[in-house]
N, C-alpha and C positions, 0 to 999 in steps of 0.2 A: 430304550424304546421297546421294554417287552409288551407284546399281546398276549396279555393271560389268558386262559381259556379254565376251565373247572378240570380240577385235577381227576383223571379217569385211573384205576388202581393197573391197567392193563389197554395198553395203546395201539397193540397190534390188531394187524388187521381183522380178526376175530372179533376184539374189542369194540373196535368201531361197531361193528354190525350188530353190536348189543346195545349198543346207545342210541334207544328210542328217539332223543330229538333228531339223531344226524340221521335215524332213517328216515323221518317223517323229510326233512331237507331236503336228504337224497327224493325221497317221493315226487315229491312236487318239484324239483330241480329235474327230474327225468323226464316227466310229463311235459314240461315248456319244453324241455328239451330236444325229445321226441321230434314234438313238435316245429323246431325252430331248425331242425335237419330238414324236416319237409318242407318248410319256406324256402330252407336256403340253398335246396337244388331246383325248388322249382321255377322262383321267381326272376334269375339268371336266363334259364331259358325257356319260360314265357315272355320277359320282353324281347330273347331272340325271336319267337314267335310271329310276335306283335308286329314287328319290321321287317327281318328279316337279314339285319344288319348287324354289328356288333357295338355302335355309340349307344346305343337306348340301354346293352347290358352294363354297360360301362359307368353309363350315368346309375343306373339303379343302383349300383354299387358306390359310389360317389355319394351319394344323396342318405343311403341306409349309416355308411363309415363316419359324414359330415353330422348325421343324427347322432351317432354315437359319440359324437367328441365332445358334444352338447351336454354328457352325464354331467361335468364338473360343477352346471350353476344347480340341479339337484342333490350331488352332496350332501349338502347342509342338512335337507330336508330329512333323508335318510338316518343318518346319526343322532340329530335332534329329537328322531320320533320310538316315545318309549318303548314299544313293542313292535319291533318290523314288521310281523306279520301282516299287522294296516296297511302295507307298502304292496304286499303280494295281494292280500283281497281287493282293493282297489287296483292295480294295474292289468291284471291278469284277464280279467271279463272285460275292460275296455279294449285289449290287445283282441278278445275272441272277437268283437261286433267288426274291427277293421278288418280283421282278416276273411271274415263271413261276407262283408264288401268285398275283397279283392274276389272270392271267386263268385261271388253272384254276379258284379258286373263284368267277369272274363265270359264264365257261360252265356252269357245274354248278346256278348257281342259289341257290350259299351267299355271297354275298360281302355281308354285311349293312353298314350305316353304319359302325358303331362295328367292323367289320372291315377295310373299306375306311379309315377314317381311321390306325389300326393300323398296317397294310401301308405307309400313306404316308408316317408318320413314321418308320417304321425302314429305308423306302428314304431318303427325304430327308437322315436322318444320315448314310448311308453316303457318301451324291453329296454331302456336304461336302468328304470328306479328297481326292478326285481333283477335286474344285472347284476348290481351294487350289492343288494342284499345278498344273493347267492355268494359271488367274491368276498365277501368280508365272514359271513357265517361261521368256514369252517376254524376262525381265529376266535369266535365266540363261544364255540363248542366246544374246542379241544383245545387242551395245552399244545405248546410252541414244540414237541417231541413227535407227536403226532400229526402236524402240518403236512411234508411229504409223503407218510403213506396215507391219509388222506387224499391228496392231488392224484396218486397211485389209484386205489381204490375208487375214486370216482371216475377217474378213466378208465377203467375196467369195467365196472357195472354200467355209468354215462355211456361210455363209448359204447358196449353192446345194443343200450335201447338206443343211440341215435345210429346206430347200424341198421337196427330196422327201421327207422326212421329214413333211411337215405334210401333203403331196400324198396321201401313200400311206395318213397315218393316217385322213385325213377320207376317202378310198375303203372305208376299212375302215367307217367310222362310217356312213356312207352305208347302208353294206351291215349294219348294225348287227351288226359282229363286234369289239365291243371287247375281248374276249378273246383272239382272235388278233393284235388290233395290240397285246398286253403280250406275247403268244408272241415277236412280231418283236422288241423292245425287248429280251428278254435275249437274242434269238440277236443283236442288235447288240453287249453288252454282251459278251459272248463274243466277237466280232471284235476291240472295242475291247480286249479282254485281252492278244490275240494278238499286235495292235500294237503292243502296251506291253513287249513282251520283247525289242527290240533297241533300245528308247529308255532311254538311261543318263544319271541328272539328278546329278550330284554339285558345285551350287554350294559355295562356303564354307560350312562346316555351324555350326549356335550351338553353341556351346562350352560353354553354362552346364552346373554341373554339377548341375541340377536340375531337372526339368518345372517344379515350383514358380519358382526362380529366371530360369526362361526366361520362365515366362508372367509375371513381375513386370516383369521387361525389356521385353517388347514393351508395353505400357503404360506403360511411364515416357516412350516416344516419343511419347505426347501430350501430355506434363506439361510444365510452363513455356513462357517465350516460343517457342522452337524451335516445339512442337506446336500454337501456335495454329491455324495451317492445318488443320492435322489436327482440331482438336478442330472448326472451325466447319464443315468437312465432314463431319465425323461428322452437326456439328444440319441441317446442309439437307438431310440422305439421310433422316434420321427424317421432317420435311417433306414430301419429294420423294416418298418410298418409300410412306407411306401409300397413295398411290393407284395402290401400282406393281400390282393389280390388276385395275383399271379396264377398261383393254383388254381382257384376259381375260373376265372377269364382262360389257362392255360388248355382247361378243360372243356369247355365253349370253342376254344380254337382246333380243339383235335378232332372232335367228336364228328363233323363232317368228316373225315378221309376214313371213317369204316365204312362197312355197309350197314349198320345200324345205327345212326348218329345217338338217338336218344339213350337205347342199352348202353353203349360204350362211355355216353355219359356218366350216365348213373354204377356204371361198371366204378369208373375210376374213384366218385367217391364212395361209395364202400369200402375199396382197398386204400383208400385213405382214411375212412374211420378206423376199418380193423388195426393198421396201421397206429390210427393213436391210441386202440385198446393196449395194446403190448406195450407201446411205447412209454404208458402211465404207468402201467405194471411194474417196469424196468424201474423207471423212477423212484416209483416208491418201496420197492424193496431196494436201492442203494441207497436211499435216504444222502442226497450227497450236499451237508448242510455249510460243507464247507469249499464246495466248487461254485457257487452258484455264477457269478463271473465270467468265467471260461467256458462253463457248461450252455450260456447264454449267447456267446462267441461264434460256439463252435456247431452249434444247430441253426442259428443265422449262415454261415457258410457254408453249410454241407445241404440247407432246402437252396441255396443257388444251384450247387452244382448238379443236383438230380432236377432240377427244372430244365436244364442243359439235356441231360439226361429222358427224361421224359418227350420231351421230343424228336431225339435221336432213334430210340426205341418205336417211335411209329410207322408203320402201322399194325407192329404185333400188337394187340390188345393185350394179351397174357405179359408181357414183360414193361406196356405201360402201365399197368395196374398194379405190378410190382412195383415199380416206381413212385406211383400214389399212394403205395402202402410205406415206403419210406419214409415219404414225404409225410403222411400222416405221424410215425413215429417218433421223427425230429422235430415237428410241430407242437407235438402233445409236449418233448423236454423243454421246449422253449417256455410256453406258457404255465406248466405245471410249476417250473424252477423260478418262476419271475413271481410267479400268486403266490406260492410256500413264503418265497423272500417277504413279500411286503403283508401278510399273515402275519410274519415271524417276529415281526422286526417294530411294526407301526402300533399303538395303542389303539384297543379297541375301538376308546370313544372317537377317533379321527379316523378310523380305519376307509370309513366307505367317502369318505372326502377326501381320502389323500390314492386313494386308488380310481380317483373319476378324477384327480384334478390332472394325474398321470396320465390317463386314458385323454386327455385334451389333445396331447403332443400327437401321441398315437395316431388319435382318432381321425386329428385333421389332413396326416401326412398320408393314412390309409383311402381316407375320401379320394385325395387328389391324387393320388396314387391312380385308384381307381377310374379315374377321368379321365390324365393321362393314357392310363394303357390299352383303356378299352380304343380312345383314341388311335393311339400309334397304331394300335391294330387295324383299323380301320384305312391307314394311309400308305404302312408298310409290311413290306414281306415277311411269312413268318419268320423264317429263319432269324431273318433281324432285330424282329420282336423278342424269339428268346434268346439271342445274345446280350443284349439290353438289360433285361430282368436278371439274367444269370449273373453278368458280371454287375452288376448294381448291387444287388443283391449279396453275393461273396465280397465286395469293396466295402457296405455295411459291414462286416465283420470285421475286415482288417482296419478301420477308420476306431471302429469301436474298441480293437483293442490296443489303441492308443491312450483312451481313459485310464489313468494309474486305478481312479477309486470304482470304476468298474469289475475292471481284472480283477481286484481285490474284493468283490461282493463275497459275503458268503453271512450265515448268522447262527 
């Protein structure tokens, strides 16, 4: 199941940076990207705002996760269509008019719950279909050797611009203008559009001659011996992914005990981005193509115990922003080393069907993840809140490395 990509004469990191499509990629991948750091500090705690409470964040996150698990029945679409780039000029300007909604009706004073949850599900569907594109790309672009310094390099460059992206949004929150940081997010989305009109993606296209018969195909690649890997990835990401939250929501719960709720906000994700600048960096200079299993394991364990940690650490700000810069670092190995994997490993023409039909497992377990925890928060104490997530969380790991064909991933 190789994903071929166009043999580059030189793969290092250097390399990459020569190859015009993957910068135009990188381009417009940074621009959304930018961008979608400013949504996803601010829109957490604008519906803290909006109540006052912690169910409404809880739900936004529910509703954005449940959106995203939705990728799988577009798939098809994706793969089937010759040239991706239709995929990014068409989502990307309907992404900017919903988001130019979300902050005209915060500014004005009309953007109620049940409006706000609205807006975020029909932006969240949309940032599916150039989701997909962006995840499968760099298996288009480049041979299966340069996969991980790939995932490397992009979290190095990615990670620095949504550093300012998190930088800029939590200036704004600060300043309590979260309707100007949704103003900036479509005028990013509008850049990322701009970028996306000299990037031309035409891997091997699926040939089936039916939506129906394509979306049967990308799921028969879990079926029998072949797809076990697949399928016991699929269960550790339902697992894993329930608390893919945690940080988020962890940071919403601390942020009252400073004296500046919003900065110490925005504080911690910064040092959780810079956190997964390095963390990608590491990555892709060990290039570890034959850990990926363990490496999988053991960053699901190690973001329990620093959630433990993170709030043990309060209310130094300087040693919990340490701690989100960890948490950033093992985050970046978790998903750098799972995207390299199925890159590596999936053929082209199935690639963005078989990585949205993954994302289903994920996707639903992070929603309700979401639901739950904003919940529990809402009913009990911290402290018991993060013992919950932490040990949940670390029991993910050891449950997972119970999978023989897991432990054994690598490609």
């Amino acid at each position: 199941m190789a994903a071929g990509g166009p043999k580059l004469s030189d793969t290092s990191y250097r390399g990459l940076l020569r190859n015009r499509r993957f910068l135009w990629y990188f381009f417009q991948g940074s621009s959304s990207g930018v961008g979608y750091a400013i949504y996803a500090i601010t829109v957490p705690f604008l519906a803290y705002r909006i109540t006052g409470g912690f169910l409404l964040p809880g739900a936004v996150l529910f509703v954005e996760y449940l959106a995203y698990s939705l990728t799988f029945l577009l798939g098809p679409v994706v793969d089937r269509a010759h040239n991706k780039r239709t995929i990014l000029l068409a989502s990307y300007p309907a992404m900017a008019v919903i988001a130019l909604a979300l902050g005209l009706t915060f500014s004005l004073g009309a953007l109620t719950p049940a409006l706000l949850l609205l807006l975020v599900a029909a932006l969240s569907i949309l940032w599916d279909l150039p989701w997909m594109v962006g995840q499968a790309a760099p298996a288009w672009l480049l041979p299966p050797d340069a996969l991980f310094r790939s995932q490397g390099l992009l979290g190095v460059l990615g990670g620095g611009v949504e550093l300012l992206g998190y930088a800029g949004g939590g200036i704004l929150l600060a300043a309590a203008a979260s309707g100007t940081a949704m103003y900036l997010y479509a005028g990013l989305l509008v850049l990322a559009t701009v970028c996306s009109i000299p990037l031309s993606l035409t891997p091997h296209r699926d040939e089936s001659t039916t939506l129906r018969s394509s979306f049967r195909a990308g799921w028969k690649m879990l079926a029998g011996a072949a797809g076990r890997p697949l399928r016991e990835l699929a269960g550790f990401s339902v697992l894993r992914d329930f608390f893919l939250a945690a940080p988020t929501l962890l940071a919403v719960l601390l942020a009252p005990h400073f004296a500046h709720p919003a900065a110490a906000y925005s504080t911690m994700f910064v040092g959780y981005i810079a956190g997964w600048i390095l963390g990608g960096l590491v990555l892709g200079r060990w290039n570890p193509r034959s850990f990926v299993g363990p490496l999988l394991l053991a960053t699901t364990g190690a973001a329990g115990a620093l959630l433990a940690l993170g709030y043990l650490a309060t209310p130094d700000l300087a040693a919990v922003v340490t701690v989100w810069f960890l948490t950033g670092m093992v985050g970046a190995g978790y998903l750098g080393t799972k995207y390299a994997y199925l890159q590596g490993t999936i053929p082209s023409s199935a690639l963005a069907r078989v990585i949205a039909n993954l994302y289903l497992f994920s996707g639903v377990a992070s929603a309700a993840g979401g639901l739950a925890l904003g919940a529990l928060a809402t009913t009990e104490p911290l402290g018991l809140w993060v013992v919950v997530v932490s040990v949940g969380s670390v029991a993910a790991a050891v449950i997972g490395a119970n999978f023989r064909s897991l432990r054994r991933l690598a490609y």
